[in-house]
C-alpha positions as semicolon CSV with decimal commas, in nm:
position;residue;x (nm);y (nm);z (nm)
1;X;0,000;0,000;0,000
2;X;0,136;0,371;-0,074
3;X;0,035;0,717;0,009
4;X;0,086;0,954;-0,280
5;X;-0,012;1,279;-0,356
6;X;0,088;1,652;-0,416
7;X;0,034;2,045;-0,472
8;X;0,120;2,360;-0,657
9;X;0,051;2,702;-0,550
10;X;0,165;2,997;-0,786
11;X;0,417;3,269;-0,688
12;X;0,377;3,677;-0,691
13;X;0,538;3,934;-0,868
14;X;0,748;4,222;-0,778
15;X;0,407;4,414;-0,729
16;X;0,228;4,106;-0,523
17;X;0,008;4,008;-0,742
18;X;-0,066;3,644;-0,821
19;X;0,151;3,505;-1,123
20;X;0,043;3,230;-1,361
21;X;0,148;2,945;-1,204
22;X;0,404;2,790;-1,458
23;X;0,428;2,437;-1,268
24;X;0,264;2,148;-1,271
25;X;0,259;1,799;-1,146
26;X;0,047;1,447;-1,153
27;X;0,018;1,162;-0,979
28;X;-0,149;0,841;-1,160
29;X;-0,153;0,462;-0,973
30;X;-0,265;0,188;-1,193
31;X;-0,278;-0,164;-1,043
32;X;0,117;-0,248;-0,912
33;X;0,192;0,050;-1,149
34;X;0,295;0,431;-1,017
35;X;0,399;0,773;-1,175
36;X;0,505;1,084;-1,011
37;X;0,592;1,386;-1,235
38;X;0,665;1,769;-1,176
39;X;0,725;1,968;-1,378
40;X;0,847;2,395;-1,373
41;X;0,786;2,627;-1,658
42;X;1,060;2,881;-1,773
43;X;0,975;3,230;-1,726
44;X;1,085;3,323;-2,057
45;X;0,893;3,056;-2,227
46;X;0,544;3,211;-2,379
47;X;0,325;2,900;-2,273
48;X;0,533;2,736;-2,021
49;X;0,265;2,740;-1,795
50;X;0,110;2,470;-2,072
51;X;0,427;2,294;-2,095
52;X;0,426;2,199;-1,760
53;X;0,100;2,075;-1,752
54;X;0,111;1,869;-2,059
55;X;0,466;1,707;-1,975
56;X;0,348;1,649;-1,626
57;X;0,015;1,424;-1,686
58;X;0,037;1,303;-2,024
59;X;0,400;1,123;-1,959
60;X;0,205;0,971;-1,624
61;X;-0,090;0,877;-1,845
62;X;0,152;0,737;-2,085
63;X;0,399;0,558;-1,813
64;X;0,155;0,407;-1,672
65;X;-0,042;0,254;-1,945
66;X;0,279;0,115;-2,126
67;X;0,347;-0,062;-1,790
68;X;0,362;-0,392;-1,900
69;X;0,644;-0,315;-2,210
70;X;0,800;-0,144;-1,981
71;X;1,188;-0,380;-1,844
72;X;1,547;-0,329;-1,774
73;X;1,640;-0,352;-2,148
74;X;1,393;-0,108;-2,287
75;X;1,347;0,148;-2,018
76;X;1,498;0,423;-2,186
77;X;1,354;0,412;-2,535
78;X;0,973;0,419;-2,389
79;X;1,106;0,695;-2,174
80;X;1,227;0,867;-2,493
81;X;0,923;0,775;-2,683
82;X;0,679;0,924;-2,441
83;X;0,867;1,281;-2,424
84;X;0,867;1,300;-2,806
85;X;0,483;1,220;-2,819
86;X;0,482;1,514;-2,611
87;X;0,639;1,735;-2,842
88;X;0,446;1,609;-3,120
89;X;0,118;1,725;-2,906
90;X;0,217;2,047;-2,777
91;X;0,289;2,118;-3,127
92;X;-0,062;1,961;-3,273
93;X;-0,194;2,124;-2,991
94;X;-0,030;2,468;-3,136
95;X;-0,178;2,438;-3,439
96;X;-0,520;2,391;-3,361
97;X;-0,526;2,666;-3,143
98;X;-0,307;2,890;-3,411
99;X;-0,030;2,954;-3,147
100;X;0,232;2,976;-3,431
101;X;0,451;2,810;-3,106
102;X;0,775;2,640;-3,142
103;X;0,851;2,361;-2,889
104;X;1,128;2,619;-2,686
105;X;0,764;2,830;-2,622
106;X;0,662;2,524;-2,362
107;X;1,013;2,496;-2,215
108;X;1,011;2,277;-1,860
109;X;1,167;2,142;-1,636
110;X;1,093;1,779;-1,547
111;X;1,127;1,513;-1,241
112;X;0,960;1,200;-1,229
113;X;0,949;0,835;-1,105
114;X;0,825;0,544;-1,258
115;X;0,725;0,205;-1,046
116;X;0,674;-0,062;-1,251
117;X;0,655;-0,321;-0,995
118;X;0,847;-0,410;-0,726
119;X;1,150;-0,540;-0,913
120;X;1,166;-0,227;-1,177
121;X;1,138;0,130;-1,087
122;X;1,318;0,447;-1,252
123;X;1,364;0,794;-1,160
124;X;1,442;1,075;-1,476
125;X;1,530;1,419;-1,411
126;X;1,657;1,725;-1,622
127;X;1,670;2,070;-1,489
128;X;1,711;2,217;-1,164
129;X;1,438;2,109;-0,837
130;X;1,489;1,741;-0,645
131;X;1,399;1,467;-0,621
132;X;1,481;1,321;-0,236
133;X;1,455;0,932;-0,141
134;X;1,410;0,856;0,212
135;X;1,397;0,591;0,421
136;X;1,106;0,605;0,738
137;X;1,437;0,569;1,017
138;X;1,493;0,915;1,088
139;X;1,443;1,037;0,763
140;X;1,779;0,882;0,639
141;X;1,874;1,012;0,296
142;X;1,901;0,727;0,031
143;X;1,952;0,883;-0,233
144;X;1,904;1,240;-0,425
145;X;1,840;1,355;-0,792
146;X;2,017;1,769;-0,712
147;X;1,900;2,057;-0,873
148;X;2,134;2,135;-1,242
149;X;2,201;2,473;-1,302
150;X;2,360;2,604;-1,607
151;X;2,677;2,847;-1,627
152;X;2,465;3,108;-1,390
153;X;2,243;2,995;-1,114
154;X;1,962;3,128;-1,229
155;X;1,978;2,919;-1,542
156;X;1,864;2,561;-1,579
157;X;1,849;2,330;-1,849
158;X;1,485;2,190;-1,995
159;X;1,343;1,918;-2,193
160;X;1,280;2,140;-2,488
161;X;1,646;2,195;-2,535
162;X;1,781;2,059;-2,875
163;X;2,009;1,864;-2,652
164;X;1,809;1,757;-2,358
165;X;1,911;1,347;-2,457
166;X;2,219;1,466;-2,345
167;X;2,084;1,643;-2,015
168;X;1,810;1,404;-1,908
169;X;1,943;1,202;-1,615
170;X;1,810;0,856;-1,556
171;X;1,852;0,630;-1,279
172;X;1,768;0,243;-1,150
173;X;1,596;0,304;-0,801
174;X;1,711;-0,025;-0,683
175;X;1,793;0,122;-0,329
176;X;1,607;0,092;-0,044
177;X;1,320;0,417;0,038
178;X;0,972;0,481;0,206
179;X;0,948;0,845;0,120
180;X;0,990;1,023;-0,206
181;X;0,949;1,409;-0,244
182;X;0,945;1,551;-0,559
183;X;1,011;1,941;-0,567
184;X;1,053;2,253;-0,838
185;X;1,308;2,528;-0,707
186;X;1,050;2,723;-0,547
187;X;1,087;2,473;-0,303
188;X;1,446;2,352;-0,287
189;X;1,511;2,656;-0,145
190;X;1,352;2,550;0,173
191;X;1,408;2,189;0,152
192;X;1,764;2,192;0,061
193;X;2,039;2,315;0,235
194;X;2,420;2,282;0,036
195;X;2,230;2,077;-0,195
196;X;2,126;1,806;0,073
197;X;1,805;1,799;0,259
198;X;1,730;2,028;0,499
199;X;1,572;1,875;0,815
200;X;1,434;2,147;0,974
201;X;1,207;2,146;0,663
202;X;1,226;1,790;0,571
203;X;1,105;1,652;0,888
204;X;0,808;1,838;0,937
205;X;0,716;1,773;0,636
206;X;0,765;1,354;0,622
207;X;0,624;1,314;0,991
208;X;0,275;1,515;0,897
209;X;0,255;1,347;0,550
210;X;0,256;0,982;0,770
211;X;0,024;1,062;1,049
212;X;-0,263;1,263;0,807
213;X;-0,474;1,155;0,520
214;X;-0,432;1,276;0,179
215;X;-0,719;1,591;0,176
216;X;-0,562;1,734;0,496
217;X;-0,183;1,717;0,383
218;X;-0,250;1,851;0,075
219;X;-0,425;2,152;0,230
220;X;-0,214;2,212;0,538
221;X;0,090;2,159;0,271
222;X;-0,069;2,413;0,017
223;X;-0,086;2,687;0,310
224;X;0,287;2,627;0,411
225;X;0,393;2,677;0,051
226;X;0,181;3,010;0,062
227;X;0,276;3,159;0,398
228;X;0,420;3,486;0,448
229;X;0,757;3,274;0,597
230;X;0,753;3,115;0,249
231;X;0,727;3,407;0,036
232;X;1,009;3,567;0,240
233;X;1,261;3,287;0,127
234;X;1,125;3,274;-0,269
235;X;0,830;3,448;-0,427
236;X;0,844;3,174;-0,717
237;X;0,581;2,920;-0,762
238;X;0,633;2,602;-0,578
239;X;0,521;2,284;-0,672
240;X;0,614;1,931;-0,396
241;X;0,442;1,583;-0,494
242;X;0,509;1,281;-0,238
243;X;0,490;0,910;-0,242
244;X;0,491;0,761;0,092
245;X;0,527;0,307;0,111
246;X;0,347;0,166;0,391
């Protein structure tokens, strides 16, 4: 049995006022079968904010219902095949609705985990935000996809790039975890500290998400992302999806 769930709340402007929120994220469970994505939209990126969105639960939908082709030898292509059906629909998507968009107009970042089954699971990542694996024991690390910045720390790296084969990190999760957290960089700069989790944030965080349903974290979690405290550290939007083994 596993908990899973997540949430997005949008960031403010230099006037206070609510942005577009360029994130997104989904969660999708299918029999044995489980995908977490999140996504974050570039600022300079016209319809980022429909980038996200599309990446974020289409790959899930599409994960999840290749399950069974999915195995060690193969996990890469279907990986690669389900980010270029993206493409081809945000680009469908920008015809039919005349957007005269190229595919750098939905740039995103993306972070996601794929279980399989309990032999095969994968974790992809390109771009800056986290992905943390815990285990329940004190919140020991096990493992952690870090944030990628480009020359400037304010620049990242996205799937839309011309060389994002070359930038999209994949990795076996065949180490032992209870508690994944998937984050954008609205977030990280909470959660991480030095690039490695941050407990006093961390903590909190895993201990509420194991003692609450699902409707109650997701709303206490939504008003910690959108709390004065919050907005003092980054004004950005900030997206965190969990998955929590039982």
């Amino acid at each position: 049995m596993a908990y899973f769930g997540g949430t997005s709340v949008p960031g403010y402007d230099q006037d206070k006022n609510k942005k577009v929120n360029q994130d997104g994220f989904f969660v999708l469970k299918k029999n044995q079968s489980f995908c977490l994505i999140v996504c974050d939209g570039a600022g300079s990126a016209k319809f980022s904010h429909i980038g996200s969105k599309a990446f974020s639960k289409n790959l899930a939908k599409y994960f999840v219902n290749s399950c069974d082709q999915f195995s060690h030898e193969n996990m890469e292509r279907l990986i690669y095949e389900g980010i270029e059906k993206t493409f081809r629909l945000l680009l469908r998507y920008s015809k039919i609705f005349k957007l005269n968009a190229s595919i750098n107009d939905f740039a995103t970042t993306l972070l996601g985990f794929i279980k399989i089954d309990e032999t095969l699971s994968v974790g992809f990542h390109i771009g800056d935000g986290a992905i943390i694996f815990l285990t329940k024991e004190n919140s020991s690390l096990s493992y952690i996809s870090k944030p990628e910045n480009g020359e400037y720390i304010n620049q990242t790296f996205f799937i839309t790039d011309k060389n994002w084969k070359e930038k999209l990190r994949l990795f076996k999760v065949d180490f032992q975890f209870e508690i994944l957290l998937a984050m954008t960089d609205g977030v990280t700069g909470m959660a991480l500290k030095d690039n490695q989790p941050f407990n006093g944030f961390i903590n909190p965080i895993v201990n509420f998400l194991a003692s609450n349903p699902d409707d109650i974290c997701e709303k206490t979690i939504t008003n910690i992302l959108s709390s004065s405290k919050s907005l003092q550290i980054s004004n950005d939007d900030k997206t965190i999806a969990w998955y929590l083994k039982c």
